[in-house]
N, CA, C and O of each residue as an XYZ file, in Angstrom:
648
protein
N     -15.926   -119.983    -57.874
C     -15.547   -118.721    -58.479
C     -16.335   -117.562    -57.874
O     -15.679   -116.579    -57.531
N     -17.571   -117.550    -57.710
C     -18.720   -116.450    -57.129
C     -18.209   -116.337    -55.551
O     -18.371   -115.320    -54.878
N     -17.651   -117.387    -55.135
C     -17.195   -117.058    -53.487
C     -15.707   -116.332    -53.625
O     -15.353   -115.470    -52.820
N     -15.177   -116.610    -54.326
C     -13.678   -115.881    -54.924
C     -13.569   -114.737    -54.874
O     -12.737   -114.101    -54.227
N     -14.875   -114.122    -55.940
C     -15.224   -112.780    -56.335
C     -16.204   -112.574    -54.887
O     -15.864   -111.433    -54.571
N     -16.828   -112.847    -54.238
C     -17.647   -112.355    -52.847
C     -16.705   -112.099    -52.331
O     -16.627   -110.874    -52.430
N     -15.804   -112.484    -51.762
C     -14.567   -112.007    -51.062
C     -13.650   -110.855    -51.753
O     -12.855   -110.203    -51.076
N     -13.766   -110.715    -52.713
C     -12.813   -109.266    -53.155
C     -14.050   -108.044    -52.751
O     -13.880   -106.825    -52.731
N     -15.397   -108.855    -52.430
C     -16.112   -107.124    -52.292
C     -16.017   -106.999    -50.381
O     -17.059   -106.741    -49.779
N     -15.235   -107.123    -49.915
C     -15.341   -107.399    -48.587
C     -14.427   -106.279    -48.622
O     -15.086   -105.252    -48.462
N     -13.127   -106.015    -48.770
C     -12.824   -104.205    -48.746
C     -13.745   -103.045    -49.296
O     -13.478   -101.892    -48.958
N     -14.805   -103.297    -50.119
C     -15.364   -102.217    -51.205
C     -16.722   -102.546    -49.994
O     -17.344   -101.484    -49.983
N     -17.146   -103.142    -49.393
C     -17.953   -103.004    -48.604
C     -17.304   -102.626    -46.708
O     -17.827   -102.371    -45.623
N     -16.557   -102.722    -47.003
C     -15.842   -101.894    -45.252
C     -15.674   -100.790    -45.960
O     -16.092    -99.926    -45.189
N     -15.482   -100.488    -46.507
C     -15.329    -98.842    -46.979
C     -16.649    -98.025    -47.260
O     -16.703    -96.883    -46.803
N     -17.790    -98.557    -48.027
C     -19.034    -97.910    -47.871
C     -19.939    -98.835    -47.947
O     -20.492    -99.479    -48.838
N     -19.985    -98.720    -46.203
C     -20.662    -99.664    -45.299
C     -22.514    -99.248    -45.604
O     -23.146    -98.254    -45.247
N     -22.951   -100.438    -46.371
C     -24.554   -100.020    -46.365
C     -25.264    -99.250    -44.926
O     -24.944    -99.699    -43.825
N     -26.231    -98.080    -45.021
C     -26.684    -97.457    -44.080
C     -27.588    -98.505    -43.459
O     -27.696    -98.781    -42.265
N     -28.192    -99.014    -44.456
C     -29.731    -99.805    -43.598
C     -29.035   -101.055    -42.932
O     -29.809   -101.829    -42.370
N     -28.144   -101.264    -42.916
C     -27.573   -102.684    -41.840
C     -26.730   -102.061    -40.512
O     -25.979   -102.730    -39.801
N     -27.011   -100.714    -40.356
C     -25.944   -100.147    -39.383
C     -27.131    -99.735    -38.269
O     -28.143    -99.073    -38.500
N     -26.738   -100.281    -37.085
C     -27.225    -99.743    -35.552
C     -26.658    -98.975    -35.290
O     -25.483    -98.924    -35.653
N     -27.228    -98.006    -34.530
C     -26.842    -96.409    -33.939
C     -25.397    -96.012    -34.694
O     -24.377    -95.642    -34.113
N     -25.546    -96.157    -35.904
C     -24.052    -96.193    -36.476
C     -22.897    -96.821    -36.555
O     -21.855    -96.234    -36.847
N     -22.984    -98.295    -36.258
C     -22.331    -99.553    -36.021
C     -22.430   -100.526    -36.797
O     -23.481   -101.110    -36.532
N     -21.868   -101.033    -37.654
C     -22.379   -102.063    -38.728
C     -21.549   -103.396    -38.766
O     -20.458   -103.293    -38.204
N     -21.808   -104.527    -39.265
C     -21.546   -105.683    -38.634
C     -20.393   -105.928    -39.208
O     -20.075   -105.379    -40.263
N     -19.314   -107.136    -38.323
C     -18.128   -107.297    -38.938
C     -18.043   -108.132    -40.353
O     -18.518   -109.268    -40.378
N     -17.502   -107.628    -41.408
C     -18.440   -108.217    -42.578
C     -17.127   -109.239    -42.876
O     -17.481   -110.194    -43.567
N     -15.691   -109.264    -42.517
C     -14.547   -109.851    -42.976
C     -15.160   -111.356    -41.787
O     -15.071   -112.427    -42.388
N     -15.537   -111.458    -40.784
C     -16.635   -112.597    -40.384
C     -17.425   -113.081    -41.236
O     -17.155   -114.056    -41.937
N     -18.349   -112.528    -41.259
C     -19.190   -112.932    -41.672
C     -18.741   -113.709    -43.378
O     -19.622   -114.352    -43.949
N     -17.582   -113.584    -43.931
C     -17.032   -113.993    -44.903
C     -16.445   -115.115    -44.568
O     -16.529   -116.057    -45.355
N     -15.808   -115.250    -43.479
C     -14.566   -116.246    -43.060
C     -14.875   -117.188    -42.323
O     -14.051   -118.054    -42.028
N     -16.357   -117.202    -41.800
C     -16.790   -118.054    -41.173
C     -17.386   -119.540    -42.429
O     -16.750   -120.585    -42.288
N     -18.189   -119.542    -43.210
C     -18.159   -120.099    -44.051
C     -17.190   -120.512    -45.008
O     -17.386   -121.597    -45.555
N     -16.374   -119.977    -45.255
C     -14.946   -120.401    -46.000
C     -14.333   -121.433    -45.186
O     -14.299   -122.631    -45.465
N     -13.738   -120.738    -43.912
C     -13.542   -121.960    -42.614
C     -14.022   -122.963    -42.903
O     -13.268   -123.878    -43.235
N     -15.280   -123.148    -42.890
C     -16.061   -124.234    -42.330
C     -15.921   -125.152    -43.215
O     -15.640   -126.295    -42.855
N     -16.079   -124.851    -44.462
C     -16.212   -125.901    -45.697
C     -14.675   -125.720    -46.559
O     -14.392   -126.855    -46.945
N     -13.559   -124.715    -47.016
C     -11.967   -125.106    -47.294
C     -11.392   -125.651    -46.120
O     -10.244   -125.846    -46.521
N     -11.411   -126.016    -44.982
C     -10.465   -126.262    -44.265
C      -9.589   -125.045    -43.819
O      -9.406   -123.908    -44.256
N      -8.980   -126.004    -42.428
C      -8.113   -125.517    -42.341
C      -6.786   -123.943    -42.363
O      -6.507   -122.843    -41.886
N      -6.228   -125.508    -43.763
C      -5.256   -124.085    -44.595
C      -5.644   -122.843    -45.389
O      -5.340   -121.654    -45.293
N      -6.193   -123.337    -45.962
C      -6.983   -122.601    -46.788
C      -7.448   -121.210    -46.163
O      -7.404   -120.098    -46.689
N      -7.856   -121.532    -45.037
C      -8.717   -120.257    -44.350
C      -7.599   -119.998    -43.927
O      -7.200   -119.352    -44.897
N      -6.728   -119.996    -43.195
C      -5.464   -119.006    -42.731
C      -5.183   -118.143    -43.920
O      -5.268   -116.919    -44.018
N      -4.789   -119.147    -44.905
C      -4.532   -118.106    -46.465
C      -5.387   -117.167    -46.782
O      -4.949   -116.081    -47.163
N      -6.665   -117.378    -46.696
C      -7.734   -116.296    -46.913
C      -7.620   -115.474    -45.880
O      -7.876   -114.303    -46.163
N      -7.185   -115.781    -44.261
C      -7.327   -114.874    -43.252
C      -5.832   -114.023    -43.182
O      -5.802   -112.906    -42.665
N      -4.687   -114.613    -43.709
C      -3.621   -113.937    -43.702
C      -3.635   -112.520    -44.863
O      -3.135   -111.401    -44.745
N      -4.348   -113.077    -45.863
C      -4.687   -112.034    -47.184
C      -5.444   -111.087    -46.922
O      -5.002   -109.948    -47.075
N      -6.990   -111.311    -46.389
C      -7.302   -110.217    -45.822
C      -7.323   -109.353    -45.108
O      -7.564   -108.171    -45.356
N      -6.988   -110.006    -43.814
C      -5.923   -109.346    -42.818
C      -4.951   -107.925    -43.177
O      -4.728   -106.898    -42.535
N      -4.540   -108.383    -44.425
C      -3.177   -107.367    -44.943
C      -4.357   -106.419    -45.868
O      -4.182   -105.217    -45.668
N      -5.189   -106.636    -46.561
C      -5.760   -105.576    -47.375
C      -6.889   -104.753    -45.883
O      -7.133   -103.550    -45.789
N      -7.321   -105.737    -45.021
C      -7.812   -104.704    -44.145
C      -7.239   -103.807    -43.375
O      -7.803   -102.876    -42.801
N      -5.950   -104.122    -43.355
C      -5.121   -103.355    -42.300
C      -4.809   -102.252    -43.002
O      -4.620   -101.181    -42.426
N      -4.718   -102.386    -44.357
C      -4.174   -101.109    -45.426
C      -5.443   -100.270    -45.205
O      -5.397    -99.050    -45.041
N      -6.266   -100.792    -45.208
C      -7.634    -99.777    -45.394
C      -7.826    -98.796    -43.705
O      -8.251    -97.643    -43.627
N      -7.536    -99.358    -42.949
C      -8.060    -98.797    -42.039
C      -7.108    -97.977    -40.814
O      -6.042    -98.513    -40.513
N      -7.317    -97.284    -40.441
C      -6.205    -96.138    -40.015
C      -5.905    -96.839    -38.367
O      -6.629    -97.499    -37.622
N      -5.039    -96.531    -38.288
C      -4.446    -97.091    -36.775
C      -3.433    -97.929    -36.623
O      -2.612    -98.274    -37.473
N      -3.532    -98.303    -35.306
C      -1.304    -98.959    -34.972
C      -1.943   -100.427    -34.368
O      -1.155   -101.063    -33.667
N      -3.196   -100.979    -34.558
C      -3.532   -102.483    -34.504
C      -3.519   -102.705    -35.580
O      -3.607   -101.870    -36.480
N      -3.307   -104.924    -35.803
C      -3.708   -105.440    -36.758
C      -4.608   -106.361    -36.601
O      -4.625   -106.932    -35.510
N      -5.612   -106.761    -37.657
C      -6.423   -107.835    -37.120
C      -6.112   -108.999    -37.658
O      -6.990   -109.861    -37.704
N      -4.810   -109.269    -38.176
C      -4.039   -110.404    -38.910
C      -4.598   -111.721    -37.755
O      -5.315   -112.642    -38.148
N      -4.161   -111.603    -36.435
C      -3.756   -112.558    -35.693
C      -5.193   -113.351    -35.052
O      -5.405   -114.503    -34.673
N      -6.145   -111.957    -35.157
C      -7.484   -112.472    -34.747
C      -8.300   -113.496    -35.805
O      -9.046   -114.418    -35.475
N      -7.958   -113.086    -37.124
C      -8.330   -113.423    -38.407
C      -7.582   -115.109    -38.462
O      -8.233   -116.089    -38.824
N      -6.438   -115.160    -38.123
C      -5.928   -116.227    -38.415
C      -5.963   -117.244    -36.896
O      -5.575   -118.399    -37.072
N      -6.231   -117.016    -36.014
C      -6.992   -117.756    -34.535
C      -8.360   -118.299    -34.842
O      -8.709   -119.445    -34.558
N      -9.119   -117.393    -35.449
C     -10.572   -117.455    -35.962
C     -10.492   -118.676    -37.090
O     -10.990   -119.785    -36.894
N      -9.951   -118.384    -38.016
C     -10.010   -119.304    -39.451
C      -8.934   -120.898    -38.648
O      -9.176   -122.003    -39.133
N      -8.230   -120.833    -37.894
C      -8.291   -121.948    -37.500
C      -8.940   -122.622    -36.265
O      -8.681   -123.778    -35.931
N      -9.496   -122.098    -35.847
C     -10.433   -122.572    -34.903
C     -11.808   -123.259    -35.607
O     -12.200   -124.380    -35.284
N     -12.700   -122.146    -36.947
C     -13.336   -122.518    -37.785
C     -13.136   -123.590    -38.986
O     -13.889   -124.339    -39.609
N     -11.896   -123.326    -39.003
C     -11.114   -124.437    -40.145
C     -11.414   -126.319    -39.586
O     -11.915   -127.371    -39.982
N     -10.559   -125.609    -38.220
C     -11.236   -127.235    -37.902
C     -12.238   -128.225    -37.114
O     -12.298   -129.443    -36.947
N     -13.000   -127.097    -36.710
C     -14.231   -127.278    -36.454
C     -15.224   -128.312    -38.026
O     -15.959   -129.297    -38.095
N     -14.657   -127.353    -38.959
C     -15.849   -127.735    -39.950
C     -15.040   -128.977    -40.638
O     -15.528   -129.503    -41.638
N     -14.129   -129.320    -40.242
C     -13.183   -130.654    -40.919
C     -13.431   -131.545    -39.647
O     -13.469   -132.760    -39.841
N     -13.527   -131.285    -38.936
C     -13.687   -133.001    -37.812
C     -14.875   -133.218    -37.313
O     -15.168   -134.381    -37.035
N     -16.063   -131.900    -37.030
C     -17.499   -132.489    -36.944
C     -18.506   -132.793    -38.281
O     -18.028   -133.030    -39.391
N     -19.639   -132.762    -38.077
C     -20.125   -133.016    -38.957
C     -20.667   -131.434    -39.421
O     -20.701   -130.500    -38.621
N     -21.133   -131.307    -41.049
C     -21.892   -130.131    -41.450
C     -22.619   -129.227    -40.557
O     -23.541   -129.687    -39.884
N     -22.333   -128.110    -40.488
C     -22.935   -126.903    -39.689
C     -23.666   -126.593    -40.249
O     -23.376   -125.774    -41.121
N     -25.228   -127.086    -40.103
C     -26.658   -126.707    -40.483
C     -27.436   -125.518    -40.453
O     -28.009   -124.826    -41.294
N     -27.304   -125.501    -39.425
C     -28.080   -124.813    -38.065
C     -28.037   -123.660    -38.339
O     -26.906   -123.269    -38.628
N     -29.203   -122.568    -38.388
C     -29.112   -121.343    -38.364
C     -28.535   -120.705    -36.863
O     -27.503   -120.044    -36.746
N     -29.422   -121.058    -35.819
C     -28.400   -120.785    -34.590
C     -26.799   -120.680    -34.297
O     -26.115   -119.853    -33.694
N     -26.574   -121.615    -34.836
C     -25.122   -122.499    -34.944
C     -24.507   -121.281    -35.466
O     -23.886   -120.614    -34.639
N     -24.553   -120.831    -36.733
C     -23.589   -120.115    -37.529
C     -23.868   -118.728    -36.457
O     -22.945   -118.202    -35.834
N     -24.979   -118.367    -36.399
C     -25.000   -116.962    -35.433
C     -24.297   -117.052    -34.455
O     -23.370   -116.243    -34.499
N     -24.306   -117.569    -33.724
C     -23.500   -118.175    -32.448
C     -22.245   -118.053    -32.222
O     -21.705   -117.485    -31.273
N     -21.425   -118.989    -33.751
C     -20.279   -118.941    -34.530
C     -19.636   -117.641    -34.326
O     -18.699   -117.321    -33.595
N     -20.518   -116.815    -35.328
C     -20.333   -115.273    -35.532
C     -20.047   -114.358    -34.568
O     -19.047   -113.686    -34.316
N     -21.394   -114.494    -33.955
C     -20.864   -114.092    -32.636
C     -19.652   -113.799    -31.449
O     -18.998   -112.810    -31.117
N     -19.736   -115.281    -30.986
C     -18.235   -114.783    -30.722
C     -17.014   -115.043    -31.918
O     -15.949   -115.334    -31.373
N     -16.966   -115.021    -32.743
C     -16.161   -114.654    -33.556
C     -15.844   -113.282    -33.809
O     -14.711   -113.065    -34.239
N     -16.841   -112.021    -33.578
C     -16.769   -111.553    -33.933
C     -16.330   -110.656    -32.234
O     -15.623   -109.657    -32.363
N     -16.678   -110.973    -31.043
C     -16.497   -110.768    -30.044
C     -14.582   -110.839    -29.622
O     -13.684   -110.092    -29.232
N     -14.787   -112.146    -29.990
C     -12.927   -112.179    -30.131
C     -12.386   -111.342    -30.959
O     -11.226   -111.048    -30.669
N     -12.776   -110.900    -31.802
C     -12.045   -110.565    -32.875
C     -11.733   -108.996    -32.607
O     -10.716   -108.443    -33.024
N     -13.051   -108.166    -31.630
C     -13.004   -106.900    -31.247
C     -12.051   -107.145    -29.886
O     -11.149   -106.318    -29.752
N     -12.129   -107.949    -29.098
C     -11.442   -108.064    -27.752
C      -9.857   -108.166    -28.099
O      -9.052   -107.576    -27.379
N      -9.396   -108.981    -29.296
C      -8.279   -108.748    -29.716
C      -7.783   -107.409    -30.356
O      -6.588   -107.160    -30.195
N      -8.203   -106.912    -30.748
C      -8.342   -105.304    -31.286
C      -7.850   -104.354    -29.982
O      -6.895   -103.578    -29.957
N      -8.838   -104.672    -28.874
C      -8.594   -104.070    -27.171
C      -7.523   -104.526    -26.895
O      -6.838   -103.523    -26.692
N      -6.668   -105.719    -26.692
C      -5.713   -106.389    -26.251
C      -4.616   -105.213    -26.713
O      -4.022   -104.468    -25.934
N      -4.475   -105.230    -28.349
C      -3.581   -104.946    -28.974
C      -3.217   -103.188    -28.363
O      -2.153   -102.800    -27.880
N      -4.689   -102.250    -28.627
C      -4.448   -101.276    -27.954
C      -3.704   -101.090    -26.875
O      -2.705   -100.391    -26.702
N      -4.587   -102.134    -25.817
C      -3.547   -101.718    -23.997
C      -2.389   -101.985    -24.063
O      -1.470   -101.524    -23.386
N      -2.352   -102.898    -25.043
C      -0.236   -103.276    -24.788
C       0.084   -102.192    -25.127
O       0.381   -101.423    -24.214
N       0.162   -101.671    -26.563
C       0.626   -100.653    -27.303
C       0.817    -99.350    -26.656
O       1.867    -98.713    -26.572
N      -0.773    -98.933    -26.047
C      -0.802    -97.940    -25.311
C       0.159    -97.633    -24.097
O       0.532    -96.535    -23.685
N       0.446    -98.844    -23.655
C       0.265    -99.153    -21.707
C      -0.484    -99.359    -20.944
O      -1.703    -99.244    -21.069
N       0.343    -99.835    -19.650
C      -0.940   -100.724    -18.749
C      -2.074    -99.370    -18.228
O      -3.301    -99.459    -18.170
N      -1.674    -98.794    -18.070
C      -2.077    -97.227    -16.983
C      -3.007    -96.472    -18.447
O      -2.886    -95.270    -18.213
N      -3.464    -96.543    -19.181
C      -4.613    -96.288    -20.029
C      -6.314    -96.226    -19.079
O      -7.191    -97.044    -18.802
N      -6.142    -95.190    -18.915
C      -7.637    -94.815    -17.875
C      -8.881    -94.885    -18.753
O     -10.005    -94.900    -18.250
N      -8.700    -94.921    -19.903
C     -10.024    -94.363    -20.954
C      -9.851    -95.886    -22.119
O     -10.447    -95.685    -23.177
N      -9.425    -96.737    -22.072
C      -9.638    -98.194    -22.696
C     -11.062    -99.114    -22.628
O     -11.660    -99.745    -23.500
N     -11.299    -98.918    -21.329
C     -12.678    -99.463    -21.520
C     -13.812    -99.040    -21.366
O     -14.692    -99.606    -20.718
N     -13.922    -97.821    -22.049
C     -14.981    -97.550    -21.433
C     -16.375    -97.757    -22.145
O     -16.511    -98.530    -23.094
N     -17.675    -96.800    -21.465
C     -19.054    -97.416    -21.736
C     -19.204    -97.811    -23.207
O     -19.857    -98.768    -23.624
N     -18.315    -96.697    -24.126
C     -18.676    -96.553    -25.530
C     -18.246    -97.916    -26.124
O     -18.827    -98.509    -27.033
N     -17.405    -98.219    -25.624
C     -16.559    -99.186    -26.091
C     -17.106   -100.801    -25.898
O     -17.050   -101.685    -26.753
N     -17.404   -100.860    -25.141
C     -18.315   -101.810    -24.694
C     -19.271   -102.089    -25.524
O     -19.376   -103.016    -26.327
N     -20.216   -100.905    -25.185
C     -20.993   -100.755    -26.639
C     -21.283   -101.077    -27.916
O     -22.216   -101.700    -28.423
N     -20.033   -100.384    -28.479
C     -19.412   -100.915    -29.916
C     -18.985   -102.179    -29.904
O     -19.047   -102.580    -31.066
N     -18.581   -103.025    -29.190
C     -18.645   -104.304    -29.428
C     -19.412   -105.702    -28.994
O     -19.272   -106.899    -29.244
N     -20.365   -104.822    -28.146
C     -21.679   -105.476    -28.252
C     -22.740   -105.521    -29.041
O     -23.622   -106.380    -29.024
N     -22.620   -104.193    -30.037
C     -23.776   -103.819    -31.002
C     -23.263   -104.328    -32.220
O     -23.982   -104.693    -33.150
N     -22.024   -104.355    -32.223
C     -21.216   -105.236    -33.880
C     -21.440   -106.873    -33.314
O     -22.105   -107.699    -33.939
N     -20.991   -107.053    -32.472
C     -21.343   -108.692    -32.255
C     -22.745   -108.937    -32.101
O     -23.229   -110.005    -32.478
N     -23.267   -108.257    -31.707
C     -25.458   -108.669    -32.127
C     -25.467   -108.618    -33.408
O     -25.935   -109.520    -34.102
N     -24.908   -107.471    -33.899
C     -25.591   -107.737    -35.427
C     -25.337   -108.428    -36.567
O     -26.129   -108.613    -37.491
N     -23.695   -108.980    -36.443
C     -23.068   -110.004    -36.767
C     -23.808   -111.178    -36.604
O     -24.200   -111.835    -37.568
N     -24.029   -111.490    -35.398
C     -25.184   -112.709    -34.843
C     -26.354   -112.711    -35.695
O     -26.535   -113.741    -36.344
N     -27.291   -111.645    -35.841
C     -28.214   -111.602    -36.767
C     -27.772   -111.945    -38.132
O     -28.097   -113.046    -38.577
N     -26.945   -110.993    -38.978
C     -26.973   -111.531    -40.435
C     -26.167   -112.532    -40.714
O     -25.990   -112.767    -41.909
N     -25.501   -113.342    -39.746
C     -25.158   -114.896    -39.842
C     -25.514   -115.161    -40.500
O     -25.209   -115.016    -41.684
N     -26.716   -115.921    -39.800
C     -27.572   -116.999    -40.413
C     -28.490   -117.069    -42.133
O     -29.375   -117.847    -42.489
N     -27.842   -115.949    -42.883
C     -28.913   -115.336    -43.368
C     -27.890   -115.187    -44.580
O     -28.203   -115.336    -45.761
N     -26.385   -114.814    -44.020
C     -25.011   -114.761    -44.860
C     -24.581   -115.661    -44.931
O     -24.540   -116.000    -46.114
N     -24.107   -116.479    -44.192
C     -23.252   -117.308    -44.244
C     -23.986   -118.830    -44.804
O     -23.580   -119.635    -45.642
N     -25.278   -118.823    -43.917
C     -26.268   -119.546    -44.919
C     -26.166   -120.415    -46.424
O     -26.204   -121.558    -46.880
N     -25.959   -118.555    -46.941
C     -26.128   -118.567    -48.465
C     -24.575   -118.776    -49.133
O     -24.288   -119.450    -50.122
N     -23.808   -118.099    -48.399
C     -22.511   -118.607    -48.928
C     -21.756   -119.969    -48.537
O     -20.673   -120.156    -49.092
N     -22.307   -121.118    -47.470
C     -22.326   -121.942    -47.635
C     -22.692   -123.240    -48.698
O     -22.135   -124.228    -49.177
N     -23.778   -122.671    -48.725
C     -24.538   -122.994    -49.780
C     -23.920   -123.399    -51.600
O     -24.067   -124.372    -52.339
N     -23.331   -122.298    -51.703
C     -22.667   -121.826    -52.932
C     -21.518   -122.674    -53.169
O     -21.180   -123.375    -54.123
N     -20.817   -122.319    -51.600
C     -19.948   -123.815    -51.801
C     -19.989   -124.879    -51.976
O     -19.139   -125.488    -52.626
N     -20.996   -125.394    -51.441
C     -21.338   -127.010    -51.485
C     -21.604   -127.202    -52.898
O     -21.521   -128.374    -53.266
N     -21.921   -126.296    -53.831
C     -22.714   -126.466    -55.124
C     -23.847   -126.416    -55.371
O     -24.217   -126.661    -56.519
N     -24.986   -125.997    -54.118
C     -26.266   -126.038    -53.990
C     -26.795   -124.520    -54.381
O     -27.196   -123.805    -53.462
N     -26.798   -124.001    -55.803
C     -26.949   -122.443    -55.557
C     -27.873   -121.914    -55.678
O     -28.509   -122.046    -56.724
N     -28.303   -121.137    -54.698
C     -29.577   -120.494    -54.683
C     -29.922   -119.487    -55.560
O     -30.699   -119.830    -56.450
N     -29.537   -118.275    -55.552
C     -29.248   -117.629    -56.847
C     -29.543   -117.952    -58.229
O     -29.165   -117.205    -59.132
């Protein structure tokens, strides 16, 4: 139930994004950092359902002609069955790692979606800033991994810290 309700604050936190977790004004992908642990321990289906749902309330929230439906639902099954055919994901590394490029794909699909949309001949798509921004959201994603997902693992298993 507490992971149920953690996930409804995942729009109310993309919208007023805490200051003290934000680099040069960049703050970490937090719909990751949610979906990576859900993945790992519902399976599968489950996580598409959670990634198809949020997907649609993030896309409402946020202004522009991408969606991150498809990245969300690549991600939750890639994580889905990762955490159904190996064994328990321990590891603090592990989940950062996870995150990481999870969260790397997840901006590179974002870019994809632009250049199609845009066109091929888009002179200003990649540039320094941009790069940037999705190197400084995927570090910091990497950092509060281990630290998030951790604990909301945790919760699932029934082990609650809290």
């Amino acid at each position: 139930m507490f992971f149920i309700l953690s996930g409804l604050l995942i729009p109310v936190i993309e919208l007023c994004e805490p200051q003290f977790l934000k680099l040069i004004g960049i703050g970490p992908c937090w719909i990751v950092l949610w979906l990576l642990p859900w993945s790992l321990e519902a399976g599968t289906l489950n996580a598409i359902v959670a990634a198809i749902f949020y997907g649609l309330i993030l896309d409402s929230i946020h202004i522009g002609n991408v969606t991150q439906i498809p990245a969300l639902i690549a991600l939750a099954f890639f994580w889905g069955s990762l955490g159904r055919r190996s064994s328990p994901i321990q590891r603090s590394f592990t989940l950062g790692f996870l995150a990481w490029l999870g969260t790397c794909f997840f901006g590179l699909t974002l870019w994809i979606q632009i250049f199609l949309k845009n066109g091929y001949l888009t002179e200003n798509l990649f540039n320094e800033w941009a790069v940037g921004v999705l190197l400084t959201q995927s570090i910091i994603t990497g950092f509060l991994a281990p630290m998030i997902c951790a604990l909301l693992i945790s919760i699932l298993r029934g082990r609650h810290i809290l």
